[in-house]
C-alpha positions in Angstrom: 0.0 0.0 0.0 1.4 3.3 -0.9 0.7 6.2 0.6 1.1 10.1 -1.1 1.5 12.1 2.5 3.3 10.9 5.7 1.0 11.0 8.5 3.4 13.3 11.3 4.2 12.6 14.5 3.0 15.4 15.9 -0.1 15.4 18.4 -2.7 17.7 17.8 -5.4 18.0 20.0 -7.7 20.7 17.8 -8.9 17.0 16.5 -11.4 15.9 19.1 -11.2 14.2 22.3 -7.6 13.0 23.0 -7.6 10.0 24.9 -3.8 9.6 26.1 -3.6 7.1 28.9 -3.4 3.6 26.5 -2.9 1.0 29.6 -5.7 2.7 31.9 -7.9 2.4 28.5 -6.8 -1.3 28.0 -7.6 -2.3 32.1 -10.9 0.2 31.6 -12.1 -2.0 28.5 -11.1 -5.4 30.1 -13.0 -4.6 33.0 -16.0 -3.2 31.2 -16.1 -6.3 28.8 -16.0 -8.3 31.8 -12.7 -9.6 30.5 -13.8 -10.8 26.8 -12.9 -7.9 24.7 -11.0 -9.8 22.1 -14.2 -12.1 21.6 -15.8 -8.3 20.8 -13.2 -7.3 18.3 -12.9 -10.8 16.7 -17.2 -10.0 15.7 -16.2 -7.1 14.9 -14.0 -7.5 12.4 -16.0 -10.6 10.8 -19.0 -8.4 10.4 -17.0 -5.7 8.9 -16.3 -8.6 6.0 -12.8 -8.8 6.4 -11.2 -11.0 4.3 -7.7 -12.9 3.5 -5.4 -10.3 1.7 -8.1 -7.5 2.2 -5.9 -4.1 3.0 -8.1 -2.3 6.2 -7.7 0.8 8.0 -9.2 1.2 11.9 -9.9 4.7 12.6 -9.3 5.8 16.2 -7.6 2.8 16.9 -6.5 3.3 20.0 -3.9 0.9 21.7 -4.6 -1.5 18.4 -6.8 -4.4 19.3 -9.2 -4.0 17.2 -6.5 -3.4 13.8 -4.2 -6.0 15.4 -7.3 -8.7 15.0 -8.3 -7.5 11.6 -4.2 -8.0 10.6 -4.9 -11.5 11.6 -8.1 -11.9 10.0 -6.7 -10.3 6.9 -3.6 -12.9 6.9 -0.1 -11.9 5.8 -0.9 -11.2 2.4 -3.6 -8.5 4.2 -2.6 -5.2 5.5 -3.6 -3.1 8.1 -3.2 0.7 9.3 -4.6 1.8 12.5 -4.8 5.8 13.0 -5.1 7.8 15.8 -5.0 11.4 17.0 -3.6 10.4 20.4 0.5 10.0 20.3 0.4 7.6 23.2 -1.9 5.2 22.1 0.2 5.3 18.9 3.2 4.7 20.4 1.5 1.8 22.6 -0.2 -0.1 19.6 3.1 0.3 17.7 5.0 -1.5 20.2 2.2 -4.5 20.3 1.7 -4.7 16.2 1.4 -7.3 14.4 3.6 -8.1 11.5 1.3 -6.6 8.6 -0.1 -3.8 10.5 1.0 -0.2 11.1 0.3 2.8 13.3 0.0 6.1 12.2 -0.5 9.4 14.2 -3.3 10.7 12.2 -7.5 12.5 12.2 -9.8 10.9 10.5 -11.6 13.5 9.2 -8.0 14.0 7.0 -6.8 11.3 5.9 -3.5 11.1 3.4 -3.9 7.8 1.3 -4.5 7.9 -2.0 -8.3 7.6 -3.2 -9.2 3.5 -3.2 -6.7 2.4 -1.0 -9.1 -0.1 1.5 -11.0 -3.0 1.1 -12.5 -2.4 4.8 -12.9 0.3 7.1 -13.6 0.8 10.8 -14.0 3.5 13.4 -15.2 1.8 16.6 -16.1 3.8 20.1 -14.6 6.9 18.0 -16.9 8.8 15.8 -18.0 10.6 19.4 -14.2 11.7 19.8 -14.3 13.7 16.6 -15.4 17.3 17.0 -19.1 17.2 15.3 -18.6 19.8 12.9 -15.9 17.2 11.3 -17.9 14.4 11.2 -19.4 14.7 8.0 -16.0 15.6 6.5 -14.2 12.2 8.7 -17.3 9.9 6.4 -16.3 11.1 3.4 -12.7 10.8 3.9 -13.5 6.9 4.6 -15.5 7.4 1.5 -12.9 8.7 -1.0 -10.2 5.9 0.3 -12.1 2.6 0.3 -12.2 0.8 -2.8 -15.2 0.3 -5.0 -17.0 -2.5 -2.8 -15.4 -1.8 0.4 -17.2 -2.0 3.7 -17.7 0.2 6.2 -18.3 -0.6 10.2 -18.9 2.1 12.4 -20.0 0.8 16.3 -20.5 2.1 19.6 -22.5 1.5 22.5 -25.8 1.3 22.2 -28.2 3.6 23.6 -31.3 1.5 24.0 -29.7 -1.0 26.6 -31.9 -1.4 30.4 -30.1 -2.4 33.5 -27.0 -1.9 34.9 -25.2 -1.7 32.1 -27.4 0.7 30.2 -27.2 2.8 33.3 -23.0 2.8 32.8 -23.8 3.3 29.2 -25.5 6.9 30.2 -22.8 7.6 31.8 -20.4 7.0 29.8 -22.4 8.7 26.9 -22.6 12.1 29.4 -18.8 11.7 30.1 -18.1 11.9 25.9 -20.5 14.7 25.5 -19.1 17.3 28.3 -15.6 15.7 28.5 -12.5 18.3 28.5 -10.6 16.0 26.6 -7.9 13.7 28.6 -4.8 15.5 28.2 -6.0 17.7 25.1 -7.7 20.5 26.6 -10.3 19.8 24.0 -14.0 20.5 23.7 -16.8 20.5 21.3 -20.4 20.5 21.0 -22.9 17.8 21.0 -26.5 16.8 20.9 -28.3 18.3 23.6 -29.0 14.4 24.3 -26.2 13.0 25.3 -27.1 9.2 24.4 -27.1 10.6 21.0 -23.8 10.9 20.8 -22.8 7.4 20.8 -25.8 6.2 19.0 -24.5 5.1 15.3 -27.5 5.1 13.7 -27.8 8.6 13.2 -24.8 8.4 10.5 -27.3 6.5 8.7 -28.4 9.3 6.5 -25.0 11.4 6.2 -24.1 7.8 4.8 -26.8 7.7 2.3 -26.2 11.3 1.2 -22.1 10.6 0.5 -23.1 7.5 -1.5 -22.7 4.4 0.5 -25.6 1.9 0.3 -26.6 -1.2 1.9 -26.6 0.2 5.3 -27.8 -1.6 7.9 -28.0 -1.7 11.4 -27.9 -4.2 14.2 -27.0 -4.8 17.7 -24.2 -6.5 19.0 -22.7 -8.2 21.9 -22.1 -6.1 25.2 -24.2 -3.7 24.3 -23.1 -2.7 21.0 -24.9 -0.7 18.0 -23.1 -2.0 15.2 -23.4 0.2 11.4 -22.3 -1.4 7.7 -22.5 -0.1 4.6 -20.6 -0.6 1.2 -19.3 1.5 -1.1 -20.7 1.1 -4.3 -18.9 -0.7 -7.6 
């Protein structure tokens, strides 16, 4: 995979929502997942539709789980690039990479690579961390770069969830919407809701409108909201 711009290693936190501590993040996930993350990441990246020798790219990747398990999905003839505003979690998923992927400090709302670079993308507990004016602009990025055909899985937590863990769900949603950004300083607006935040399915139309089709919603497990679409041949 080529790419025409270098993605710099310089943190900029006028992109969104920094999140900079990567092994509090990891313990924070494990204990939230009650310990079976990596069965979360493994479904995933199989309903994204990744495939052997596919080329992906995770947006917001964080420390890399979720990239590192679409590398192995993807097989060493696949590649895999996992980008993220945050240097540390860079640095972190770039000392736990697999062999066929790569971290780059990047924003997903401008991304370098050349137009029809990606069989898949993802952006996963992310789109929330991008400043909502960007949004739009981060969709058609992922647009522009995936190949005619490629998928697209965006997922979060999911709104609708009862009991306990739709409780910590609302909190977590009012925590992105009036968070100061850890270690970035960094605020933006959101929906006056703050459930909405996290709720995928209201990229369904700015989906629609850049030209992706077959978009479809579903839940998934621990709680997830779970959005595909595909990129037209």
């Amino acid at each position: 995979m080529t790419q025409n711009k270098q993605v710099s290693d310089i943190e900029d936190p006028s992109v969104g929502g920094l999140i900079t501590w990567p092994r509090g993040y990891q313990l924070l996930t494990g204990v939230y997942f009650l310990g079976r993350a990596g069965g979360l990441v493994r479904h995933f990246a199989a309903t994204a539709g990744i495939r052997p020798g596919d080329h992906a790219i995770d947006l917001g990747c964080g420390p890399g789980r979720l990239a590192n398990e679409l590398a192995r999905q993807a097989g060493p003839q696949g590649r895999v690039v996992g980008v993220d505003p945050s240097a540390p979690m860079i640095e972190y998923a770039r000392a736990h990479a697999a062999a066929n992927c790569t971290f780059e400090l990047g924003a997903a709302q401008s991304l370098p690579y050349p137009d029809a670079s990606f069989d898949v993308a993802t952006c996963t507990f992310a789109m929330h961390h991008i400043a909502e004016a960007d949004r739009i602009t981060a969709l058609a990025g992922i647009f522009r770069v995936l190949r005619p055909g490629g998928r697209l899985l965006l997922a979060d937590t999911h709104p609708a969830t009862s009991g306990v863990r739709g409780l910590a769900i609302r909190a977590m949603a009012g925590l992105a919407a009036h968070r100061g950004g850890h270690g970035g300083g960094h605020t933006h607006d959101e929906p006056a809701d703050s459930l909405a935040a996290v709720d995928v399915r209201r990229y369904r139309d700015p989906l629609a409108d850049i030209g992706f089709t077959a978009i479809e919603f579903r839940t998934g497990p621990f709680a997830t909201g779970i959005l595909t679409a595909v990129k037209p041949d």
